[in-house]
C-alpha positions in Angstrom: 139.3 -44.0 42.8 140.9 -45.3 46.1 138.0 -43.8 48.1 135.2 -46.1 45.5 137.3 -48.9 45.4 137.1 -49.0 49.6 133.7 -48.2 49.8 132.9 -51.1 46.9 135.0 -53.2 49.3 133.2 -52.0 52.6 129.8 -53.0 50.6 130.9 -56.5 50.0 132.0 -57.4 53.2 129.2 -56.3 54.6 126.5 -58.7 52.4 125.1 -61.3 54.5 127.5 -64.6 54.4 125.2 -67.9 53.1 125.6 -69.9 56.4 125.6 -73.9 55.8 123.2 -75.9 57.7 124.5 -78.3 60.0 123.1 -82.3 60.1 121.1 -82.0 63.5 122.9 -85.0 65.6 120.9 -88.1 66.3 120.9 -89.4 70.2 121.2 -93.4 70.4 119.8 -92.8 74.4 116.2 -91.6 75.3 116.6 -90.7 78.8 119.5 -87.9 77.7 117.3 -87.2 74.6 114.3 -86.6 77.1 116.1 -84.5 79.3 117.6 -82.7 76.8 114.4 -81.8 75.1 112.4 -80.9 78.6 115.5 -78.2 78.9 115.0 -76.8 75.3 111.3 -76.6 75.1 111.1 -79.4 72.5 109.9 -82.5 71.3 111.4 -85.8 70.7 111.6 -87.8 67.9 112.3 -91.6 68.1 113.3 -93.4 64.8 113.3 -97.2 65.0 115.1 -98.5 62.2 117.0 -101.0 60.1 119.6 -98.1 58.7 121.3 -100.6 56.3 118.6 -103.0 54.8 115.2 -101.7 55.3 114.5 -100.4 52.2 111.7 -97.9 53.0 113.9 -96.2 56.4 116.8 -95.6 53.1 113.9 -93.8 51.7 113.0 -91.8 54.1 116.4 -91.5 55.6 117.3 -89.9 51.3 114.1 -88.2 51.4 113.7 -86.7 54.5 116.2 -87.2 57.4 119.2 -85.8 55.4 117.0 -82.8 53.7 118.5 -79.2 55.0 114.7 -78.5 55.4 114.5 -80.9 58.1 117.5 -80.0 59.5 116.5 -76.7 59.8 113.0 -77.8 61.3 114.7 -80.1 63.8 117.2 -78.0 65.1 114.4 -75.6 66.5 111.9 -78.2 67.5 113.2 -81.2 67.8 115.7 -84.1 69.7 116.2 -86.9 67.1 116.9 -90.1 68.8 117.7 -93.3 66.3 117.1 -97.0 67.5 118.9 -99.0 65.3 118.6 -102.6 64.0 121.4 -102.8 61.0 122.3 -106.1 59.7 125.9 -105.8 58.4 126.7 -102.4 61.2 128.0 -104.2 64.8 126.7 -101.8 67.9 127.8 -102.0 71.1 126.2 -104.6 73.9 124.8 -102.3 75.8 123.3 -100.3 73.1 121.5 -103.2 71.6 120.2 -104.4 74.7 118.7 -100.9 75.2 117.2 -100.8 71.5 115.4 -104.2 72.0 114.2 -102.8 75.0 112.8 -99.8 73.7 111.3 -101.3 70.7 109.4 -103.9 73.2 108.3 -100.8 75.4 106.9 -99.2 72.4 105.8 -102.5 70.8 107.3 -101.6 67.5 106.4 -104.4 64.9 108.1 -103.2 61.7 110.3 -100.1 60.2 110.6 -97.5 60.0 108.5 -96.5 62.9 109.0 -92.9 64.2 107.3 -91.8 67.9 106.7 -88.3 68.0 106.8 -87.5 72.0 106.6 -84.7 74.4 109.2 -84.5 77.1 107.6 -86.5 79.6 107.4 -89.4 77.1 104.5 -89.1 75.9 103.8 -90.1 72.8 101.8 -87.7 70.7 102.0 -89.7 67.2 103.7 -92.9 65.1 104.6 -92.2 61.9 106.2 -94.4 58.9 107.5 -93.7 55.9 105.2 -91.7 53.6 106.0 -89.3 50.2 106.6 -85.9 49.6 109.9 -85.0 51.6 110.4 -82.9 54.6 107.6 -80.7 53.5 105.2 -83.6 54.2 106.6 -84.6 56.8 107.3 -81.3 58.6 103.6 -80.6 58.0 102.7 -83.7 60.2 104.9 -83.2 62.8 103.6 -79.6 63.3 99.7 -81.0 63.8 101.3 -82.1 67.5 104.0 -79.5 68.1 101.4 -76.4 67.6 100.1 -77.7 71.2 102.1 -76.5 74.3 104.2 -79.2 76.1 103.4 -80.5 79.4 105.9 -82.1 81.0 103.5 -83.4 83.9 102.7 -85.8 81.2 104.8 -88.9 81.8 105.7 -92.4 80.5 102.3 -93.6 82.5 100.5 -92.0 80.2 102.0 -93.7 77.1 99.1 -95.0 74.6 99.5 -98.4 73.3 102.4 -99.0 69.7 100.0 -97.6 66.9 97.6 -95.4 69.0 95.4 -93.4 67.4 96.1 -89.8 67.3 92.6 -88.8 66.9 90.0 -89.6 68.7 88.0 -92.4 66.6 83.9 -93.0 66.9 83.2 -96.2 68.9 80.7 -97.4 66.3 80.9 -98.6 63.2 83.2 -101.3 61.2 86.0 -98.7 60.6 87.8 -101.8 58.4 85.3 -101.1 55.9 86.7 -97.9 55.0 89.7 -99.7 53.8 90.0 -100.4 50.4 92.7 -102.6 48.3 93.2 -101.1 45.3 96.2 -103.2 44.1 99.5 -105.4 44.2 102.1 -104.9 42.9 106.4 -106.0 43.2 107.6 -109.5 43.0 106.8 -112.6 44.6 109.1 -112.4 46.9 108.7 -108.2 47.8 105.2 -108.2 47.4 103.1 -104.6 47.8 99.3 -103.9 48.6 97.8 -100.5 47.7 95.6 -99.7 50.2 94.1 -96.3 49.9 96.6 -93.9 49.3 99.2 -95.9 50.8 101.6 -98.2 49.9 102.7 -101.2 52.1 104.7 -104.3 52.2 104.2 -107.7 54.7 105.1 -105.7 57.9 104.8 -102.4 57.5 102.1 -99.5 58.7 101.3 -96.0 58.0 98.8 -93.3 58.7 95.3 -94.0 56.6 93.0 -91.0 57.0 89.4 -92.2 57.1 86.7 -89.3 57.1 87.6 -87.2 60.0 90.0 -89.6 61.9 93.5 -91.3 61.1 93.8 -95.5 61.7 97.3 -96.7 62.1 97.4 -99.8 59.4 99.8 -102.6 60.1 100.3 -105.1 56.4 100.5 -108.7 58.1 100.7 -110.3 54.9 100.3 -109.7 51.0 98.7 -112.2 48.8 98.5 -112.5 45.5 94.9 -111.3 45.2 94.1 -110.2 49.3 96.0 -108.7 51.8 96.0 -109.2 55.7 95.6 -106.0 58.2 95.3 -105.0 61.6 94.5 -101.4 62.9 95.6 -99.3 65.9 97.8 -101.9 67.1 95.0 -104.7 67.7 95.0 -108.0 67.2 92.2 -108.4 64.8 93.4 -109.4 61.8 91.1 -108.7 58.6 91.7 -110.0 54.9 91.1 -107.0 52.3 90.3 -108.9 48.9 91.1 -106.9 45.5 87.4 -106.4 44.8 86.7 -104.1 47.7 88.7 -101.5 45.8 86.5 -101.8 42.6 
């Protein structure tokens, strides 16, 4: 009996233990994030964001950022760096002088904007908010990391805030492949339905369009139009609610 009762014991102790997942931290400097990531073999990912009053960086902060699937993702592949602009939070002097500096480098417009980039800051891809948790989002972020890093590729090299990822055919009016299909919210929180997306005065996101993905920035929701720009140009175009009909 004493001989099963030690084995039984042996058996147990041998199981393997459930081992917790710890938060990944998040850098609040690039340059050590950089560095950091050219030593590891990984990528870096910047999150500009409003951490306690953008409502759409809550979501994906809920959604994704605090997931122990991205956890798990980001301590193999990534360096998470968060630029914050909170409202009610004090940072540091220094630190906010180095966010606004960063956010005018990268020409950030609205939040959340994340900058997928290699090591040598290059930026690979900008994403925003968009649903379906960290499997979604992984699932982006891994269209980029399957290529190998080159450090070689530096700052220099940085595209313009918005860039495509893809290359994108010269010809053609690519604004006509956008299509409002609805607003929605209050008067004062208004939201355009553009595609599949969903986007407030301010905020952009990945649209695919045939083969290629456009970066669409909202300028401005009306009641029955919208206001865009695409790729991070100037060009402002109104989408009326019939061109989604």
């Amino acid at each position: 009996m004493k001989r099963l009762l030690s084995q039984l014991f042996v058996a147990v102790t041998l199981l393997p233990a459930t081992v917790a997942v710890a938060a990944v931290p998040w850098l609040t400097d690039l340059p050590t994030a950089l560095q950091q990531a050219q030593t590891e073999n990984k990528l870096v990912l910047v999150n500009f964001t409003g951490s306690d009053w953008c409502g759409w960086c809550i979501k994906l902060r809920n959604e994704v950022l605090t997931k122990p699937e991205f956890d798990t993702y980001a301590a193999q592949h990534l360096v998470l760096v968060e630029v914050d602009f909170p409202n009610k939070k004090a940072l540091p002097d220094a630190l906010k002088r180095a966010n606004d500096a960063l956010a005018q480098k990268y020409r950030v417009e609205g939040f959340p904007t994340l900058i997928l980039m290699n090591p040598g800051a290059y930026r690979l891809a900008t994403f925003g908010y968009e649903p379906g948790g960290p499997k979604n989002f992984i699932a982006e972020i891994n269209k980029f990391r399957v290529a190998p890093v080159d450090p070689s590729q530096t700052a220099k090299k940085i595209p313009p805030a918005g860039g495509v990822t893809k290359p994108v055919k010269a010809s053609g009016d690519r604004f006509a492949e956008l299509k409002l299909k609805g607003i929605s919210g209050t008067k004062d929180r208004r939201l355009a339905w553009i595609n599949d997306k969903t986007l407030g005065a301010g905020e952009r996101a990945k649209i695919r369009v045939g083969e290629t993905d456009m970066i669409v920035r909202c300028e401005e929701v009306l009641e029955n139009s919208v206001f865009v720009t695409i790729d991070g140009g100037k060009e402002r175009r109104q989408l009326r609610m019939r061109d989604g009909l």
